[in-house]
FIPA-396110 format. One record per atom (N, C-alpha, C): x negated, y negated, z negated. Coordinates in steps of 0.2 Angstrom, whole numbers, padded with zeros to 4 digits, always signed. Each point is the difference from the previous one (the first is absolute). Layout:
REM residues N
XYZ ...
***
This chain:
REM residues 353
-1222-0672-1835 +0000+0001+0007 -0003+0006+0002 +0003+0005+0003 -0003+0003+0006 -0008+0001+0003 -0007+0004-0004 -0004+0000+0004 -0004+0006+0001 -0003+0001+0006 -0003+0006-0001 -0008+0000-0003 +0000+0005-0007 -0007-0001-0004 -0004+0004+0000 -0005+0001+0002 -0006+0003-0001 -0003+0003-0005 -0002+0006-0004 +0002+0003-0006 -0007+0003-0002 -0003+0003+0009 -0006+0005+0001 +0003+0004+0006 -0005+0003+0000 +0000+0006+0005 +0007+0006-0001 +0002-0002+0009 +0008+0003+0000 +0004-0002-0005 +0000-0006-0003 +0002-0003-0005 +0005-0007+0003 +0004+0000+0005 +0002-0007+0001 +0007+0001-0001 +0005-0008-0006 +0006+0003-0001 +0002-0007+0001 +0006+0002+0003 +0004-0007+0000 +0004-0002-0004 +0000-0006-0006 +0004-0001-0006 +0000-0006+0000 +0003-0003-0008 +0004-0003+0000 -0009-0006-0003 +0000-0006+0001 -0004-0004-0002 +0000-0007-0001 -0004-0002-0006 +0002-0009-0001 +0001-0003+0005 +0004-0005+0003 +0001-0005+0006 -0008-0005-0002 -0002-0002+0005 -0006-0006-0001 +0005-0007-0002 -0003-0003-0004 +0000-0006-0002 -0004-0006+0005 +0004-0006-0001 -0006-0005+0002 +0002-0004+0007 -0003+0000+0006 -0007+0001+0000 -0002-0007-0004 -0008-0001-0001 -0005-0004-0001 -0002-0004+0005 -0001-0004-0003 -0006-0005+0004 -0002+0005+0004 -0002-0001+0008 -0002+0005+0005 +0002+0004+0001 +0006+0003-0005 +0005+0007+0003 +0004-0001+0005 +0002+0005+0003 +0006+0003+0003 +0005+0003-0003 +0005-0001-0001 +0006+0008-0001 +0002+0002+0007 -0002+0005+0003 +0004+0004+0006 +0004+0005-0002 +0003+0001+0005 +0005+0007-0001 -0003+0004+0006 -0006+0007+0000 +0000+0001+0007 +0006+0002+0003 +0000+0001+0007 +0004+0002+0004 -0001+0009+0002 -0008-0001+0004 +0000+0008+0002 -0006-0002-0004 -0003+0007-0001 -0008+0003-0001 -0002+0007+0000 -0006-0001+0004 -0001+0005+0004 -0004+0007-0006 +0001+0003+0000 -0006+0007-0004 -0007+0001+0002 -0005-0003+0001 -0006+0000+0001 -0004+0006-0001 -0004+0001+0005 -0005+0004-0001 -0004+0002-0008 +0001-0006-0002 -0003-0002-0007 +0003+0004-0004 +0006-0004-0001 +0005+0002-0003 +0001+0011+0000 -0002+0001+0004 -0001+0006+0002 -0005+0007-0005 -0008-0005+0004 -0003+0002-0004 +0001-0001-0007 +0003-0004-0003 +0001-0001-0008 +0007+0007-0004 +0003+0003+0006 +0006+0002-0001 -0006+0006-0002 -0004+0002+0005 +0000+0008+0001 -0008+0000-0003 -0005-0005-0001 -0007+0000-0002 -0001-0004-0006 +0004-0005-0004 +0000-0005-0003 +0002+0000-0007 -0002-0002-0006 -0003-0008+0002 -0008-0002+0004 +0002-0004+0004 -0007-0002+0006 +0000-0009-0001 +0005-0002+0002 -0002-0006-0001 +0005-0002-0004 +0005+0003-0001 +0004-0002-0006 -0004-0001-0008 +0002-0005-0005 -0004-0001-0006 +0003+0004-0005 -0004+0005-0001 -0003+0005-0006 +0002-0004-0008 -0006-0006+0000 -0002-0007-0003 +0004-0006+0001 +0001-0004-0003 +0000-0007+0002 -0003-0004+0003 +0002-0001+0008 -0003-0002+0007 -0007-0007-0002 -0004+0000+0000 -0003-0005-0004 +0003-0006+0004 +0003-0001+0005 +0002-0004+0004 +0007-0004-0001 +0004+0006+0000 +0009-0002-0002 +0002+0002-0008 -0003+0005-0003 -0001+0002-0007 +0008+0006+0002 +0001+0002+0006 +0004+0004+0001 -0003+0008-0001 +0003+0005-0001 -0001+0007-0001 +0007+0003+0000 -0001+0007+0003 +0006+0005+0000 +0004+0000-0006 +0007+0004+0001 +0002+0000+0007 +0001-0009+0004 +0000+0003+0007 +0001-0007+0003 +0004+0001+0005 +0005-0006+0001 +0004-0001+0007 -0003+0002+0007 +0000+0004+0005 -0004-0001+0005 +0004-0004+0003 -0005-0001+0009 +0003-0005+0002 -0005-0006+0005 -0003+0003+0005 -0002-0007-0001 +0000-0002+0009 +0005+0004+0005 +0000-0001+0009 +0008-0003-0001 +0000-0008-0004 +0009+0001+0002 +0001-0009+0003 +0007+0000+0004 +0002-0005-0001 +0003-0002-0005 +0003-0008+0000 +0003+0000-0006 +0006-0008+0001 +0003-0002-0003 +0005-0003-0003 -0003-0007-0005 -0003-0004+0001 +0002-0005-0006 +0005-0002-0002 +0000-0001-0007 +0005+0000-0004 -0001-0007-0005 -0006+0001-0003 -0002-0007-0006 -0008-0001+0003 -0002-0007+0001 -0006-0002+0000 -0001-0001-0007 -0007+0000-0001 -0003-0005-0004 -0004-0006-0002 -0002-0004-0004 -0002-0008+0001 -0005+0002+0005 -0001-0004+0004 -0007-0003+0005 +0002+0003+0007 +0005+0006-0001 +0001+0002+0006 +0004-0003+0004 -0002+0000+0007 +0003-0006+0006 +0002+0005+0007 -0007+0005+0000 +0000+0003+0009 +0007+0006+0000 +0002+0001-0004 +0005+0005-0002 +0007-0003-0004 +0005+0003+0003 +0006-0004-0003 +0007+0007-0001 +0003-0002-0006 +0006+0006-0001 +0004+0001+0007 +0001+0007+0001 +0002+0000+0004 -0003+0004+0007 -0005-0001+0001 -0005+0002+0007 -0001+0005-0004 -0004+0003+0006 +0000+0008+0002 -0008-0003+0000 -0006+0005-0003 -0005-0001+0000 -0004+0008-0001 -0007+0001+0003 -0003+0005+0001 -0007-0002-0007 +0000+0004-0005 -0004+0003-0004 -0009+0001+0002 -0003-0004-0002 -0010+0004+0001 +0000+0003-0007 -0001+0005+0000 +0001+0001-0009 -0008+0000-0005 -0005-0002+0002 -0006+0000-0003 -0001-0005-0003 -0003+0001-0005 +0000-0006-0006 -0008+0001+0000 -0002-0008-0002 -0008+0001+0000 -0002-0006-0005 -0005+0002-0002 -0004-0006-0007 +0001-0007+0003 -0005+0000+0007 -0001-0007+0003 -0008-0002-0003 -0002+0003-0004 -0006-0002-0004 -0006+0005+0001 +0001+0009+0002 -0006+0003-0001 -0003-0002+0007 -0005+0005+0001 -0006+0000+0005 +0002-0001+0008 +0007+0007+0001 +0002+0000+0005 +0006-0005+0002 +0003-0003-0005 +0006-0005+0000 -0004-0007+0005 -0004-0003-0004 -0004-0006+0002 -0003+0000+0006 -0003+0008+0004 -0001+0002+0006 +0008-0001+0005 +0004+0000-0002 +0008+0000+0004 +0000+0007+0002 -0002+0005-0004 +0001+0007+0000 +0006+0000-0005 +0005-0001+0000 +0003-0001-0007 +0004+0007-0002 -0001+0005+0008 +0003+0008-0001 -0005+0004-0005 -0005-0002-0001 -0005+0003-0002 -0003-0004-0008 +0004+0000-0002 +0001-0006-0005 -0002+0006-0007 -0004+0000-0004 -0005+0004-0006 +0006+0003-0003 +0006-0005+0000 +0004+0002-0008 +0009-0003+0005 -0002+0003+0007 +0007+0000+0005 +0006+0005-0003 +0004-0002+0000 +0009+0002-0005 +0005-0001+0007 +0005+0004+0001 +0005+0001+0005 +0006+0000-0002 +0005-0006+0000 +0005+0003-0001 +0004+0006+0004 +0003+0004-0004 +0003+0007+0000 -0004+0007-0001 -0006-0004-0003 -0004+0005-0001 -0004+0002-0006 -0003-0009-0002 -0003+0000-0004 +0001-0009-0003 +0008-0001+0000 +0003-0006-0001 +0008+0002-0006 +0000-0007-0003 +0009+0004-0004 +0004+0001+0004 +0001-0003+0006 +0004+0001+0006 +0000+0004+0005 +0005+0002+0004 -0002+0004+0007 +0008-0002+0002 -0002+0002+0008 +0004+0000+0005 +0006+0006+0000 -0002+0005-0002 +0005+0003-0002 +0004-0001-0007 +0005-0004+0001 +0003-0002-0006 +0005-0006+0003 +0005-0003-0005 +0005-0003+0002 -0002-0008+0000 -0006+0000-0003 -0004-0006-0001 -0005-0003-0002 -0003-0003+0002 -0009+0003-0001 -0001-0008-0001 -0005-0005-0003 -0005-0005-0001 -0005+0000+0002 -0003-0005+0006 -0004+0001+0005 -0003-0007-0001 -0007-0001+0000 -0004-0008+0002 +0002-0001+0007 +0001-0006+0001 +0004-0005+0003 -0007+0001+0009 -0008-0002-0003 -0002+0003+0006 +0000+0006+0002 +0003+0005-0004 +0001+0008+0007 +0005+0001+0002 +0005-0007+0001 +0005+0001+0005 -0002-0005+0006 +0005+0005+0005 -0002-0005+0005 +0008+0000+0004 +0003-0003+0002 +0006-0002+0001 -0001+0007+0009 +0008+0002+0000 +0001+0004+0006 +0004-0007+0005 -0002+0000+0007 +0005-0003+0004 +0006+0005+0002 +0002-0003+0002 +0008+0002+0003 -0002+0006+0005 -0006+0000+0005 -0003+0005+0004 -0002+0008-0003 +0000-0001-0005 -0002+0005-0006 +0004+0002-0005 +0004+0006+0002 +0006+0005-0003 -0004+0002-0007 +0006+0002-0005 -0003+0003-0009 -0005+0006+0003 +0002+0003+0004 -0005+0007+0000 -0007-0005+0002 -0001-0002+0004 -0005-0003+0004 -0005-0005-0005 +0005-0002-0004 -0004-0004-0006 -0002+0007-0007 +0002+0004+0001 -0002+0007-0005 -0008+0002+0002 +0000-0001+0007 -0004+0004+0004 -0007-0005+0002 -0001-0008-0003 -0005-0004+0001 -0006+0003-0004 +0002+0003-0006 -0006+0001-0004 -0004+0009+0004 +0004+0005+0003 -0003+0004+0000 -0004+0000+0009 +0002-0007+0004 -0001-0001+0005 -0007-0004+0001 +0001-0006-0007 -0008-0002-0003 -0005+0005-0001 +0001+0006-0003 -0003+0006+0000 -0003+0001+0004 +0004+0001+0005 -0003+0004+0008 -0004-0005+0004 +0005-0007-0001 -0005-0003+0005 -0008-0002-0003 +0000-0002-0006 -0007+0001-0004 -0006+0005+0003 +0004+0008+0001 -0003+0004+0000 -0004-0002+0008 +0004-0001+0005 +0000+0000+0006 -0005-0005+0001 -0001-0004-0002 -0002-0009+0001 -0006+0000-0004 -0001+0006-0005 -0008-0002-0004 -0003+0006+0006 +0003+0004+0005 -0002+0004+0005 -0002-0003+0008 +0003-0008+0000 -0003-0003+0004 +0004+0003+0008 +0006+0001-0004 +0004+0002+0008 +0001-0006+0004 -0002+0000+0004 +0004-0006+0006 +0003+0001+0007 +0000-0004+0005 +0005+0001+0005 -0006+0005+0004 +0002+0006+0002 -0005+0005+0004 +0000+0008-0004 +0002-0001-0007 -0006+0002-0004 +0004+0008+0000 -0004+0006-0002 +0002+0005+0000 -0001+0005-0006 +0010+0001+0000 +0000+0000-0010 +0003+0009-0001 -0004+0004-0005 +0004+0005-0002 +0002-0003-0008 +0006+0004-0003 +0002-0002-0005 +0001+0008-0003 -0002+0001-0005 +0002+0006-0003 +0005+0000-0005 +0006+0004+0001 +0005-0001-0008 +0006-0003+0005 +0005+0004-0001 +0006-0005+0002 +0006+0001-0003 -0004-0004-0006 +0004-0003-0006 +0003-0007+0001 +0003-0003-0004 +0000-0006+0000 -0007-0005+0004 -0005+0000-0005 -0003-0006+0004 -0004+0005+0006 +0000+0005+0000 -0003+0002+0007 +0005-0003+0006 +0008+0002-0003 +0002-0004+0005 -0001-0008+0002 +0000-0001-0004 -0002-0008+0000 -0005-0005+0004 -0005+0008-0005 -0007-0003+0005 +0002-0001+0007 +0001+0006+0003 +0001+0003+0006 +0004-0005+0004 +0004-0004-0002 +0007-0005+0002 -0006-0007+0000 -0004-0001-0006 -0001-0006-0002 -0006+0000+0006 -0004+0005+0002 -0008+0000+0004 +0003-0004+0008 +0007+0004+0001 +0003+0001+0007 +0002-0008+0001 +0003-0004-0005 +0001-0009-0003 -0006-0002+0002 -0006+0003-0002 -0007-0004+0003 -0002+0000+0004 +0004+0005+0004 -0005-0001+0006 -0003+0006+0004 +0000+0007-0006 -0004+0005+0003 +0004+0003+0005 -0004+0003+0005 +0003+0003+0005 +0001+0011+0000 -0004+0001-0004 -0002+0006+0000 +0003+0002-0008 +0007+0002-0002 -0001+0001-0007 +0004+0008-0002 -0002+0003-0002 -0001+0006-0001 +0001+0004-0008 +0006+0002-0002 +0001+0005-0005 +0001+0005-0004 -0006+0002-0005 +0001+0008-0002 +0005+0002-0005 +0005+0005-0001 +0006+0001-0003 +0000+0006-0002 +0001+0004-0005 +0001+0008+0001 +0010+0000+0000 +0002-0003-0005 +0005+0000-0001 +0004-0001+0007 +0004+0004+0003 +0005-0003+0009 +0004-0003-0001 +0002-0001-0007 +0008-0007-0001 -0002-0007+0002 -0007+0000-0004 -0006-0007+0002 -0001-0001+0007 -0002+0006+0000 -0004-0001+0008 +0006-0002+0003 +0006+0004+0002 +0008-0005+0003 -0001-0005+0002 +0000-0004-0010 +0000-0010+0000 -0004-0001+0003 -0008+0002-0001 -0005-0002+0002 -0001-0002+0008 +0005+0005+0004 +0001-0001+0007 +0004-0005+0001 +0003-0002-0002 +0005-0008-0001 -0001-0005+0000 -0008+0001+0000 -0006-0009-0003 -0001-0001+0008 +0000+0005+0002 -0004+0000+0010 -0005+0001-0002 -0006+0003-0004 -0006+0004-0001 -0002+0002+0007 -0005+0001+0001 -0005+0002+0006 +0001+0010-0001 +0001+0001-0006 -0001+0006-0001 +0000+0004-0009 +0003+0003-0002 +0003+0003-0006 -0003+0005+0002 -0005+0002-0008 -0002+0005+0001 +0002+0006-0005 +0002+0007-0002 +0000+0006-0005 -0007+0002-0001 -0003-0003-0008 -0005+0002+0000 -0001+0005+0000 +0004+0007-0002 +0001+0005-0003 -0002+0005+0007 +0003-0004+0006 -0002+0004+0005 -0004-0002+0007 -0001-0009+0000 -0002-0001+0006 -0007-0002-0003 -0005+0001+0004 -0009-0002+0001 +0001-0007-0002 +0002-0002-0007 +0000-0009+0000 -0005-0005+0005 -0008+0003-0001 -0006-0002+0000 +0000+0000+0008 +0000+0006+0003 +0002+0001+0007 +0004-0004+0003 +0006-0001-0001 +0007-0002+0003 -0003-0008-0002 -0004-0004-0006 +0000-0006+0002 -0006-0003+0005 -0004+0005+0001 -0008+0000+0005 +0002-0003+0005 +0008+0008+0002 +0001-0002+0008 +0004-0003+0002 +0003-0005-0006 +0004-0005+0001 -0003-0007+0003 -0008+0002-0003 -0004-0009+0000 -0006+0003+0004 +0001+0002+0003 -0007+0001+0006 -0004+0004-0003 +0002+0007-0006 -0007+0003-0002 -0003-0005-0006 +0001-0007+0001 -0001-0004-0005 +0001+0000-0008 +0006+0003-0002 +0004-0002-0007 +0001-0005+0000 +0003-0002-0006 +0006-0006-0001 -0006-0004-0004 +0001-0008+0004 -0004-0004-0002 +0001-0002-0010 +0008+0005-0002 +0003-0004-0007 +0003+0004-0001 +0000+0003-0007 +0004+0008-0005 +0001-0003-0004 +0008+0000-0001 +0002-0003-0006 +0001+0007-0007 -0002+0000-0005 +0002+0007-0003 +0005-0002-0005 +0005+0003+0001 +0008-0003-0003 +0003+0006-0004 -0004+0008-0001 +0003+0006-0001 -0003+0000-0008 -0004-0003+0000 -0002+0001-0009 -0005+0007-0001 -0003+0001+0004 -0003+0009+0001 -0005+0002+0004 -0004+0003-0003 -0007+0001+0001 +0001+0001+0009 +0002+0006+0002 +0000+0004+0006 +0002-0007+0004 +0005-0007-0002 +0001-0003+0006 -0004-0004-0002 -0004-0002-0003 -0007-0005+0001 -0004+0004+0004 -0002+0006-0002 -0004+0001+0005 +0000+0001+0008 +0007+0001+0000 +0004+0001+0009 -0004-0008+0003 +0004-0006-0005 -0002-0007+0002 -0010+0001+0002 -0003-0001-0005 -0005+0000+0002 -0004+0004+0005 +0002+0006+0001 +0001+0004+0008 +0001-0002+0005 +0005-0004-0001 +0006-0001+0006 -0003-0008+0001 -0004-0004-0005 -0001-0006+0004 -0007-0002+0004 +0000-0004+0006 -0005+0000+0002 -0008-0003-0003 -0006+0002+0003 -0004-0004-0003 -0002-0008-0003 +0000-0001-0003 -0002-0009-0003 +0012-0002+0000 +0003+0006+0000 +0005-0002-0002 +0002-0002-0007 +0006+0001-0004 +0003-0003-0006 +0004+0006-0001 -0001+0002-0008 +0008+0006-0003 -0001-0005-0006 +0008-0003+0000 +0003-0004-0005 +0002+0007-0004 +0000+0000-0006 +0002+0005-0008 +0005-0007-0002 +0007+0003+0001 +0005-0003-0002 +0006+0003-0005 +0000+0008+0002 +0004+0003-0005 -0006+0000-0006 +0008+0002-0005 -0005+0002-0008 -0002+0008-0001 -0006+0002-0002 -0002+0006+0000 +0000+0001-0009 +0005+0004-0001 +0001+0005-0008 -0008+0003+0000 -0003+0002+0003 -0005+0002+0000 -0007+0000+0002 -0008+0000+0000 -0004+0000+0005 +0002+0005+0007 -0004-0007+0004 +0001+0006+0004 -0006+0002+0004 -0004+0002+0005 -0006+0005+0001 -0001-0006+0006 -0004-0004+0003 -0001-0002+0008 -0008+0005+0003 +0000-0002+0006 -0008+0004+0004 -0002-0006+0001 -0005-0003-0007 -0003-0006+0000 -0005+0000+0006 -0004+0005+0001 -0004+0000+0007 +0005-0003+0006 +0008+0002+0001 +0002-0001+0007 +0000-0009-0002 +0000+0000-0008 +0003-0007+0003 -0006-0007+0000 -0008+0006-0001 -0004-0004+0000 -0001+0000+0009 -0001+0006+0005 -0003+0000+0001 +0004-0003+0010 +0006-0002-0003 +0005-0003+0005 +0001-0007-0002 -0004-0003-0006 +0000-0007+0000 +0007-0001-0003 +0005+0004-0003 +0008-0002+0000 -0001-0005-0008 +0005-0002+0000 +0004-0006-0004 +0002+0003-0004 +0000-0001-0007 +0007+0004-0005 +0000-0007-0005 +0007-0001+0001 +0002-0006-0005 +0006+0003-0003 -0001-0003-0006 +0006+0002-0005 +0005-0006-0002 +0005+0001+0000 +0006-0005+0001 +0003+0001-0010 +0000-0007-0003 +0005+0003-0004 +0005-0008-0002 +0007+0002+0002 +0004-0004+0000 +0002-0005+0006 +0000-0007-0001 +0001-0004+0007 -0003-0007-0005 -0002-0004+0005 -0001-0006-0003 +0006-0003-0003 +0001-0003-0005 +0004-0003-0003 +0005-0005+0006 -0005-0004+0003 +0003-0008+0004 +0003+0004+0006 -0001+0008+0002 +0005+0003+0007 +0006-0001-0001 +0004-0002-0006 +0009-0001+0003 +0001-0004+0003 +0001-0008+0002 +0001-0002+0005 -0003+0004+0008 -0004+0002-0001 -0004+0002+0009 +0007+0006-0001 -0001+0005-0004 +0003+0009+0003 +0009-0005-0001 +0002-0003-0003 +0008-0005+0004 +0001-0001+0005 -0007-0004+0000 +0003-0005+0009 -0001+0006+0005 -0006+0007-0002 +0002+0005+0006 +0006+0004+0000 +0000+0002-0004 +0008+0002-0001 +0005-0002+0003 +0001-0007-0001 +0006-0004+0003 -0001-0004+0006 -0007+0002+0002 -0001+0000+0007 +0003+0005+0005 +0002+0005-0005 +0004+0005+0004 -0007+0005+0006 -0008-0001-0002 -0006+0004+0003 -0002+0006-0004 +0006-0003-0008 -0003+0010-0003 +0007-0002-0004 +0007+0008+0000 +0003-0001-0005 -0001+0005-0007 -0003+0005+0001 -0001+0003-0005 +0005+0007-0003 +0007-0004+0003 +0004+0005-0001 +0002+0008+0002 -0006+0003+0003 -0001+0007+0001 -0003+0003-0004 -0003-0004-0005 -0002+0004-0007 +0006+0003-0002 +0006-0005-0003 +0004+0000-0002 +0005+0007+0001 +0001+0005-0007 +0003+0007+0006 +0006+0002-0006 +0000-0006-0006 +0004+0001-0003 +0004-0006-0005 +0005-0003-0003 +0001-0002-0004 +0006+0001-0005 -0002-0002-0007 +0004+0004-0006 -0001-0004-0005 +0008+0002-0004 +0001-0004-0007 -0006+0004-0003 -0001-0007-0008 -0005+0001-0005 +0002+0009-0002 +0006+0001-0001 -0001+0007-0005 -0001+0007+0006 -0004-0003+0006 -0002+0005+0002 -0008-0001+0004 -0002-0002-0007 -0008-0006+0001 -0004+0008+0000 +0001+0006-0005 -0003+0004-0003 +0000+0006+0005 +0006+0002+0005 +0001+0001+0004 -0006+0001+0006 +0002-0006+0001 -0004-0006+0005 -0008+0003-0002 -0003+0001-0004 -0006+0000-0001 +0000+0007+0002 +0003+0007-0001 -0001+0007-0001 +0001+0000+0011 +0006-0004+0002 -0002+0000+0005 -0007-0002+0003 -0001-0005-0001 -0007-0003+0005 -0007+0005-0004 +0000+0005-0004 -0004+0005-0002 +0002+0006+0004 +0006+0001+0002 +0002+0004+0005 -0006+0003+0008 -0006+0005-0001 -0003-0002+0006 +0004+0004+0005 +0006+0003+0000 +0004+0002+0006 +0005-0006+0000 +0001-0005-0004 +0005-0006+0000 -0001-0006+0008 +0004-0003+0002 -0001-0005+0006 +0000-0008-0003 +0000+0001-0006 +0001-0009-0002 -0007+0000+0000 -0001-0008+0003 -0005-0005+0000 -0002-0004-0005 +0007-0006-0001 +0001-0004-0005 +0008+0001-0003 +0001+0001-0005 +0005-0003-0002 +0001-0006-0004 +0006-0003+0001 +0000-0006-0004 +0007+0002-0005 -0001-0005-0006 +0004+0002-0005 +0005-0007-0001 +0007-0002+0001 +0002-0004-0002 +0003+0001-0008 -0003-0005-0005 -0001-0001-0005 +0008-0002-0003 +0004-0004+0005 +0006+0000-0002 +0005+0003+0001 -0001+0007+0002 +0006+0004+0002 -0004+0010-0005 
***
């Protein structure tokens, strides 16, 4: 079969590879449908290997090269013995984290945070980019009828965003900058406005972004490059700042804008990945009482909740969306969303064409 594999750095080729066998006791065979290119997947393209296994994963005993792959809907195909909540034939959306169950933070119900955590598509023998992937039986969660294959692509980078937003304590009132309008900046920005915030505001340099960005109904889109971020969000909240900064750009300069830009005894959620350190003015964030939380991944048990809002039709997601493509233009696909004069957001890859 058909998959796109992981090699190193500027190293992804799409070739020909074993079909999975099976499944086992508690597998799944899916066939994905769509899968998205993640940020992830990104930084491994242009910085990596970073979380791809170098070694044998202590967890899956998987190592490069490996299938990426891990934002997809998918197809059942073959259950495995014990499995009952999934059947051939359904349409089902992917949580792709795998975890002991056993270490320190497992037994806490941290299970993201799991000592010796492994992802399918990344640090798994499988990925979603591919004609056919083997998946444990609990990281699927069945799509309803309300929820189109793109929208089921889009559950895992939408867990993302709202994680980020919700470990920040957004609620109905609340007043949100998001910096990065990337995928999950979009997201955020879509997901905060689902909760309830009234006030939500974001920073963009790129103007193709900033376009979609105006298509959420944002309060306000901002060019870091040229408007007073810090300024423009003051005078937006009475002089105040934003009660909540979401940081979605992966980059020192927009961590700092957030901590700037948010009000005293407020919240700056760190939700992009940063390839590098980055520098903060630990006095301003002493000296304003602010919050800095660090997000990494989503809880495991969020797929049913980010479903039912989905197909509640209060956040669709589909404005991230700015492009989709057959596998053999997976490599493509990645040189574009490196592109920093490019307009794509997400693109997704269908694995069968």
């Amino acid at each position: 079969m058909r998959a796109a594999v992981y090699h190193g750095r500027r190293d992804v080729r799409v070739e020909e590879v074993p079909e999975p066998t099976g499944p086992a006791a508690g597998e799944v065979l899916v066939a994905p449908i769509l899968c998205g290119i993640c940020g992830t997947d990104v930084h491994e393209f242009t910085h990596g290997p970073i979380v791809t296994p170098v070694e044998p994963h202590p967890l899956t005993g998987a190592t490069n090269p490996q299938i990426l792959g891990h934002e997809f809907s998918a197809e059942v195909l073959e259950v495995g013995e014990g499995v009952t909540h999934v059947r051939p034939g359904q349409r089902v959306s992917a949580m792709p984290l795998i975890y002991c169950g056993t270490c320190y933070y497992c037994r806490l119900g941290h299970n993201h945070l799991c000592e010796r955590m492994g992802c399918t598509g990344l640090s798994h023998a499988w990925g979603g980019l591919a004609e056919a992937a083997l998946v444990g039986a609990s990281q699927l969660s069945p799509l309803p009828d309300e929820i189109d294959d793109q929208q089921g692509a889009l559950i895992e980078p939408i867990a993302v965003a709202a994680y980020g937003v919700d470990r920040a304590g957004v609620a109905p009132g609340t007043s949100v900058l998001v910096t990065g309008g990337g995928p999950i900046g979009m997201l955020s920005a879509e997901y905060a406005i689902a909760r309830g915030a009234t006030t939500v505001m974001l920073s963009e340099p790129n103007p193709k972004r900033r376009s979609i960005a105006e298509s959420l109904g944002l309060t306000a889109v901002f060019d870091p490059s040229s408007d007073d971020v810090v300024g423009e969000v003051r005078e937006l909240t009475g002089g105040i700042g934003a009660d909540v900064s979401i940081e979605c750009a992966g980059a020192g300069p927009a961590l700092d804008v957030c901590l700037r830009a948010t009000r005293s005894r407020g919240t700056v959620s760190q939700t992009g990945l940063h390839v590098k350190p980055a520098t903060i003015d630990a006095f301003e964030l002493a000296l304003r009482e602010v919050t800095l939380v660090g997000t990494w991944c989503y809880p495991v048990t969020d797929w049913p909740r980010i479903i039912a809002l989905v197909a509640s039709g209060k956040m669709r997601g589909s404005a991230a969306v700015t492009a989709t493509v057959g596998i053999e233009a997976t490599v493509s696909g990645f040189e574009r969303l490196i592109d920093p004069t490019g307009g794509d957001v997400k693109i997704l890859i269908d694995p069968r064409s």
